[in-house]
C-alpha positions in Angstrom: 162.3 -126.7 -14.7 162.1 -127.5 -11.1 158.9 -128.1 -9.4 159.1 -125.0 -6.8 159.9 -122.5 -9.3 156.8 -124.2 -11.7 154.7 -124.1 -8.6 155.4 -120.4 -7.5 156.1 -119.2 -4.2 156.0 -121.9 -1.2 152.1 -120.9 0.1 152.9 -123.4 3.4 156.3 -120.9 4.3 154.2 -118.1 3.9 151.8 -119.3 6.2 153.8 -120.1 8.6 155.4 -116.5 8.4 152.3 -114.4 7.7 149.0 -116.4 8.9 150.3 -119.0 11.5 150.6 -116.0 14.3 147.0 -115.9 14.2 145.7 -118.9 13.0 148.0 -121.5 14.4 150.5 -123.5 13.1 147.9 -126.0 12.5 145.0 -124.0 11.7 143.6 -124.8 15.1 143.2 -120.9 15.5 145.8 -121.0 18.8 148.4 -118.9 17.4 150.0 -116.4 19.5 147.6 -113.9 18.6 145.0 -116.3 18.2 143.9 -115.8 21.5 143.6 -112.5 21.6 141.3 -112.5 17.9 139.2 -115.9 18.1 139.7 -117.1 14.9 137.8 -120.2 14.0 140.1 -123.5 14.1 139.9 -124.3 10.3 138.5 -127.8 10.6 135.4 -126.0 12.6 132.8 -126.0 9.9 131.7 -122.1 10.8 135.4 -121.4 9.5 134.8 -123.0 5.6 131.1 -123.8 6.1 129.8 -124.0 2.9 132.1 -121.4 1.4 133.6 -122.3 -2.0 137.7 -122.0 -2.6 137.1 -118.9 -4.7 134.9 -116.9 -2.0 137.5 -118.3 0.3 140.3 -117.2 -1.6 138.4 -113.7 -1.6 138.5 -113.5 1.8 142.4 -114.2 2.6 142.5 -111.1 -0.3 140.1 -108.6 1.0 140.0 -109.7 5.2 137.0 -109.8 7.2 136.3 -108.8 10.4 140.2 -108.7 12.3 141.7 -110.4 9.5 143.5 -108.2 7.5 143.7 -108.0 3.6 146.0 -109.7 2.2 145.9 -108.1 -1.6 148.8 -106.1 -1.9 150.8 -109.4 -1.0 149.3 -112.2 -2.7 147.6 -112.7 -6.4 144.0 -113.9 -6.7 145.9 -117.1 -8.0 148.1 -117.4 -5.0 145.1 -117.0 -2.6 143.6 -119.4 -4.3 146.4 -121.8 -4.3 147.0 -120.9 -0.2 143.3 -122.3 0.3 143.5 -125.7 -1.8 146.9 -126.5 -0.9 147.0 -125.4 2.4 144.4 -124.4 4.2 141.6 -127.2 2.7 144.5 -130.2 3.8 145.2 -128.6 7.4 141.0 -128.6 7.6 141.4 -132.4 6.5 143.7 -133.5 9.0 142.2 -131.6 11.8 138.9 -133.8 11.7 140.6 -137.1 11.6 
């Protein structure tokens, strides 16, 4: 079986459809509508603070504040996934 179809749906080209607009390419938060919302560049630690993958994962699912809900088109497990394997890296390489 290849990997991508054991893996699921590609979380980093869904981002960069769905998320990147807002949140930047990078997660820096300077996305074309960035500007206009203020979201928090990801490596920012008032973005993730404290919060764990799952209430993370919750969020991308259920939106806060402008961010829009995002249950109808991704599973709890895919959320979940989208926050370890993408967002938590883009965080990583944003403090370096």
């Amino acid at each position: 079986m290849p990997l991508r179809a054991a893996a699921g749906r590609d979380l980093a080209a869904y981002y960069a459809a769905r998320c990147a607009v807002c949140h930047g390419e990078e997660g820096t938060g300077r996305g074309p509508d960035g500007a206009r919302l203020g979201p928090l560049p990801f490596a920012d630690p008032r973005a993730f603070g404290k919060a764990t993958d799952a209430e993370l994962a919750r969020t991308i699912r259920e939106g806060q504040g402008a961010m829009p809900a995002f249950r109808f088109l991704l599973s709890d497990a895919e959320a979940l996934r989208m926050v370890k394997d993408v967002l938590r890296p883009m965080a990583g390489k944003r403090r370096r």
